[in-house]
Each structure stands twice: as C-alpha cells, then as structure tokens.
N, C-alpha and C positions, 0 to 999 in steps of 0.2 A: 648837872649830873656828874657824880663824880668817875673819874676812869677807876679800875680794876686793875690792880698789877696783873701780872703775866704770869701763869704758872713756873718754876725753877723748871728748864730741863734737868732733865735726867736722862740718864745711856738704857734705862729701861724704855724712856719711849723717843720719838724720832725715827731717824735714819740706821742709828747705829746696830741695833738688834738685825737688818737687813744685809747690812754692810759685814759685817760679822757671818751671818750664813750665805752671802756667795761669797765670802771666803771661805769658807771650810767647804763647798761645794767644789768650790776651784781646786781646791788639794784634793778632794775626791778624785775629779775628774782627774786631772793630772797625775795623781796615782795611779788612777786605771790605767793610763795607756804607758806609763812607766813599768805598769807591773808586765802589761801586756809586750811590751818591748825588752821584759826579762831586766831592770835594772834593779842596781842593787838601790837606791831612792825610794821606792815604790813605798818599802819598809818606814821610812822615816816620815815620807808624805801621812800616811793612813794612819800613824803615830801620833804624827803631829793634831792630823785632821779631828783624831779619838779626842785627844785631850782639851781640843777648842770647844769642841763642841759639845763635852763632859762640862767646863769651862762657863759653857755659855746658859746649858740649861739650869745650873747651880744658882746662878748671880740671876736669870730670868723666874725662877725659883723663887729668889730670896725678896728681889722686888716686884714681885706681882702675884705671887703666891705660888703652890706646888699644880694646882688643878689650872693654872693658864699656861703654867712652863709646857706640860704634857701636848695643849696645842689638839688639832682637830681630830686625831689620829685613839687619844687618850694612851693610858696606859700599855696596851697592846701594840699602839703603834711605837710605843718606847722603848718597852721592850724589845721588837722585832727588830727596830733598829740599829738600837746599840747592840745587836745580837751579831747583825750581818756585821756592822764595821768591825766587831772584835773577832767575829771567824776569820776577815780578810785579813787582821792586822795579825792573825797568828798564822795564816797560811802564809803572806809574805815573809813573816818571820820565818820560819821552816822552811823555804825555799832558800832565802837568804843565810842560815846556816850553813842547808845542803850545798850552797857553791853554786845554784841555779843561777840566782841573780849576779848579774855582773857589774 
C-alpha cells in the first residue's frame, strides 16, 4: 500500500492562527489596564493590537476564504468588533493628546 505525502503546512492551519490571537488578546488585555493606569502606552498597545488583527483577518481572508475569516460571530460580530477597538483606539488617542495619559 503505497503511503500518501503529508499535506504542506501552512500559517493558515495549525497553531499559528491561535498563537497570533492570544497575542493580540495579550495587547488587548495589557492595554486595558495601561489605559486604566492612565499610561501613555495604552495608545500604542490598542494600535498595534488594531492593525494585527486587521492583519490577521486579511491573510485568514485570503486563505481560507472571506465567509470563514468572519468566524462564528459572522458579519455583525465583525463589525461590532472592529467597532469597539477603534472607539477605544480613538479615545486613548484623545486622552493621550489631552495630557491625560502619562
């Protein structure tokens, strides 16, 4: 019987798509209590945090389609999402104008 190669990994499936969202969970989390501790960080974390996870759903997007990137939530929950990080990523920023953050 002959054997069957192995499928190619790829960063779409395995560990890394996991590995990638508790990282951007971690900067969440770490934003929040930076912001909550008034630092001026807080800003760059939620930044950062937006653009990984803009990032990730693009490339999760591109290989595996647009209707699996969306995930169990669908559309709505995509939206809501990206809704709240980019309120907090502008209310950090306007605190961090005003001089709040330190």
């Amino acid at each position: 019987m002959p054997c069957r190669r192995a499928q190619p990994s790829s960063t779409a499936s395995g560990t890394t798509p996991y590995t990638l969202t508790l990282g951007i969970a971690g900067l969440n989390i770490v934003g929040a209590v930076s912001l909550f501790m008034l630092r001026r960080i807080a800003f760059r974390l939620f930044t950062i945090a937006l653009v990984a996870n803009l990032l990730v759903t693009i490339a999760h997007a591109i290989n595996r389609g647009f209707v699996a990137a969306l995930g169990g939530a669908g559309a709505i929950g995509l939206v809501i999402g990206y809704g709240v990080l980019i309120a907090v990523c502008i209310y950090a920023g306007r605190l961090k104008a005003r001089g709040v953050l330190v």
